[in-house]
N, C-alpha and C positions, 0 to 999 in steps of 0.2 A: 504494500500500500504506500502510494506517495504520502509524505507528512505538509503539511503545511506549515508557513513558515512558522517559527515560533521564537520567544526573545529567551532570554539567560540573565536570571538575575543570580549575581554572583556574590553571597554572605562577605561584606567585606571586612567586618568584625571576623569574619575567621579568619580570610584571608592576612591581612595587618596581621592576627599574634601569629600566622605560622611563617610570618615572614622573620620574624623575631627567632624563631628559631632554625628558620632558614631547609623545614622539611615540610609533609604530611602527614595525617597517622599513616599512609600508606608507604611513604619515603620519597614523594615530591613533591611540587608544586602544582603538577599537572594530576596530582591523584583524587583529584576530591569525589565525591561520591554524591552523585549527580540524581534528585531528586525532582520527578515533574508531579505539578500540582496545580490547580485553576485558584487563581487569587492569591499570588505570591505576596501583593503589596496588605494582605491581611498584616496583623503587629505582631503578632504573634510567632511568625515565621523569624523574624528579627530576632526574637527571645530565643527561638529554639537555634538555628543557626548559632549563636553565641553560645551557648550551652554547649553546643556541639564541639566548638572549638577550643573550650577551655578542656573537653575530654579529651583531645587530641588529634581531632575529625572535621577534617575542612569540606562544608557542603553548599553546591549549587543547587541553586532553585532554580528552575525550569518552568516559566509558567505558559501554561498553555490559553488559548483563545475560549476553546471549547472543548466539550468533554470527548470529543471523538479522537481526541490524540493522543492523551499519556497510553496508554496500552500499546496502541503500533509503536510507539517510541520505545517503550521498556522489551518490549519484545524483540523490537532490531537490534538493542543494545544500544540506543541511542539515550537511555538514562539507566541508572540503577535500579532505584524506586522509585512506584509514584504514589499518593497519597489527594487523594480525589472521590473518590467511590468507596458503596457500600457493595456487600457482596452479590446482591441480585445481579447488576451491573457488570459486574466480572464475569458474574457467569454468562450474562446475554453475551457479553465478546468471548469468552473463549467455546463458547458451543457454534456463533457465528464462524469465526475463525480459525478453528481447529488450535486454539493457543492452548499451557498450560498453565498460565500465571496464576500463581498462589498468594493467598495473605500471610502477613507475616507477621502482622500485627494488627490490634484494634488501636483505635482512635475513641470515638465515639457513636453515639446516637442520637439525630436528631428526631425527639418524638411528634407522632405525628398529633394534635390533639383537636376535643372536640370541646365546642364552645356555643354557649346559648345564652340567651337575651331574657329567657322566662324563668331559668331554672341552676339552680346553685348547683346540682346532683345530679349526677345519671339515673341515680335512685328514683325521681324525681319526675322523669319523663313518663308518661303516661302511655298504657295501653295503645297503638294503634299511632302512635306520634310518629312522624316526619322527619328525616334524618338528609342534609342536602349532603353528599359524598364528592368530589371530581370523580369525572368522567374517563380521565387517560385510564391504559388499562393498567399501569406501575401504581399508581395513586389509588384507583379503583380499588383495587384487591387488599391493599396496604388499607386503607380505608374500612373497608368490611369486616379485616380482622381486628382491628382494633374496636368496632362497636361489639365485636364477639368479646374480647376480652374484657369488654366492660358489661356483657349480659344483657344486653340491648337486642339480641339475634342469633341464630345459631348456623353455620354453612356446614352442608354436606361434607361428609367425611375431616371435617374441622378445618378446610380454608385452605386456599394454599397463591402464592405470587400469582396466579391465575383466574381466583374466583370472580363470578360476576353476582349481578344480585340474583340471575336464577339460579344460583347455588343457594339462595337464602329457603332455608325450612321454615316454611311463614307458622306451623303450626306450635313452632317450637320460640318462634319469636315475637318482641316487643313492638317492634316497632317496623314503617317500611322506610325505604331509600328514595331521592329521589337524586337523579344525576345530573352538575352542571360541570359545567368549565370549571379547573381550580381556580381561577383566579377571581371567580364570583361565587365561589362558596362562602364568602366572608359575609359579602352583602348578602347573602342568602339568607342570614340568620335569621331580621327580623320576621321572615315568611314564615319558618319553618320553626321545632321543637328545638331543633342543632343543628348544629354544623362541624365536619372534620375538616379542619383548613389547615392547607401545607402551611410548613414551617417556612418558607420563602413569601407569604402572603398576610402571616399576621400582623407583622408591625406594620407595614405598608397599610393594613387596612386600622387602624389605628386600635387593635385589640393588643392587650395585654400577654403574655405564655402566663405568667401568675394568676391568671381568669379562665385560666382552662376548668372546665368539670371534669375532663379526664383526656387520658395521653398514653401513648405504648407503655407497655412493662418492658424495660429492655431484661427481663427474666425470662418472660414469656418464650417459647422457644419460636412461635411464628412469628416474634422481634426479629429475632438472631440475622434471619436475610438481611435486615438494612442495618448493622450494625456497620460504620465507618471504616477503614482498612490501610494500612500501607499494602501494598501488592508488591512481589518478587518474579524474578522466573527462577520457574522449578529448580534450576540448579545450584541457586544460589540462596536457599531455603538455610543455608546453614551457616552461611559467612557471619561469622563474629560480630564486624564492623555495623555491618547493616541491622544485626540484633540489640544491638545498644544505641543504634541511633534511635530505635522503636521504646526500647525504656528508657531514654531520655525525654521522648513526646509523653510518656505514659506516665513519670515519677518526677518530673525536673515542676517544683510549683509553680514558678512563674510562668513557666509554659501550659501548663495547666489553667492556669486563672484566663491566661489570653487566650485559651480555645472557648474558655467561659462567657467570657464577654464579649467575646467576639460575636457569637453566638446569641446575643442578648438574654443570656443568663439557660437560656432553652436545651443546650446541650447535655448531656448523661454520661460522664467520661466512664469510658472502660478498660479494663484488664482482662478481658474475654480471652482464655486459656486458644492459643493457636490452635489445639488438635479440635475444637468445637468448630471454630470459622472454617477449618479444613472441609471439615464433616456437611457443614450447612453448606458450602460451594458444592460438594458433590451432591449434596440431594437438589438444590435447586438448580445443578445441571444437569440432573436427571428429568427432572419435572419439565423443564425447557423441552428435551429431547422427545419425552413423552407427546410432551402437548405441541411439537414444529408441525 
């Protein structure tokens, strides 16, 4: 696949102390460990880059346009890691692609949540109440499991990155769906009992994440798909280097706080055990394969 172009931002806080010592932790100048990600100019990337370098690990940011590129990039060997996507996402491209990129690490979770105008509680919603979902079918599904989780609904054979609402068992459920655009689920609310509005649309629509009545369980195991990811290729599943640059995103606090805020507080940081993330790429690349 051709890549389109893309820029290099280069940590220059790392760069400066490894000049000071005049090596890399790999033993150059030229060895830094080349990370692509969408939104480099985040702050938080600055904190972690700096951290990275007082461990002895000089790292480029790579940021890309759009999400169509860290993957063909890391898979040419044109970055190390990238840090962009949750795991449904990876597995859409490697079943597309015949890839084998693996996680190597969790990041986080952004929960998806639902929020209403009438009612404090999911408790709360009544018999037969109206539920406005997006429509795409990533959001759709993501969407439905989460009113499952909060006992609002039940889907056939318990939900999966694919359900629609005719998966919904009306006799076993609270409420019905009804489907718009993500980006007017917000304004939906005052029509309807709730609303599940992406994490990309609540501030814009001037709602609160602290006014949510409910939000994933990143426990939950139909969470685990959209849980947040560093990505590797397979081979490199075991490099040191790249293992500690993952707990340093995951333990370094100031890096921590700034995925926080970043996030407008919305974020769920995790330490999700790698052989899980493994685990959940392979069934929902199963589930892909099942349902192409």
């Amino acid at each position: 696949m051709k890549l389109k172009r893309f820029g290099v931002l280069t940590a220059s806080v790392a760069v400066a102390a490894l000049a000071l010592s005049g090596c890399s932790a790999s033993g150059g100048a030229d060895d830094a460990v080349k990370i692509g990600v969408v939104g480099a100019s985040d702050p938080y990337w600055e904190t972690f880059t700096e951290a990275a370098a007082e461990e002895g690990i000089t790292v480029e940011l790579v940021d890309f346009a759009d999400y169509n590129q860290p993957n063909p990039a890391l898979s040419e060997g044109e970055l190390d890691l990238n840090q962009f996507q949750h795991i449904v996402y990876l597995a859409d491209y490697n079943v597309a692609s015949g890839d084998d990129l693996e996680p190597l690490g969790s990041t986080a979770i952004y929960p998806l949540a639902v929020f209403s105008e009438k009612y404090d509680d999911v408790s709360e919603i009544p018999e037969g109440g109206e539920i406005a979902i997006p429509n795409d079918e990533s959001n759709r599904a993501r969407a439905l499991l989460v009113l499952q989780q909060a006992g609002l609904l039940e889907l056939e054979g318990g939900g999966n990155i694919f359900s629609t609402p005719d998966d919904i068992i009306a006799d076993s459920s609270k409420v019905t769906v009804t489907e718009v655009d993500a980006s007017f689920t917000a304004s939906s609310i005052q029509d309807v009992d709730a609303a599940v509005v992406n994490n990309d649309f609540v501030t814009k629509a001037g709602l609160n994440f602290a006014d949510a009545i409910f939000q994933d369980d990143p426990e939950d195991e139909n969470a685990l798909p959209y849980v947040n990811i560093f990505a590797v290729r397979a081979e490199d599943r075991d490099n040191e280097t790249y293992l500690k640059l993952v707990e340093i995103y995951q333990t370094n606090d100031a890096v921590q706080a700034g995925v926080l805020e970043n996030s407008g507080g919305s974020a769920v940081l995790l330490q999700t055990p790698v052989s899980e993330l493994v685990a959940s790429l392979e069934r929902v690349q199963e589930d892909i394969k099942s349902n192409g």
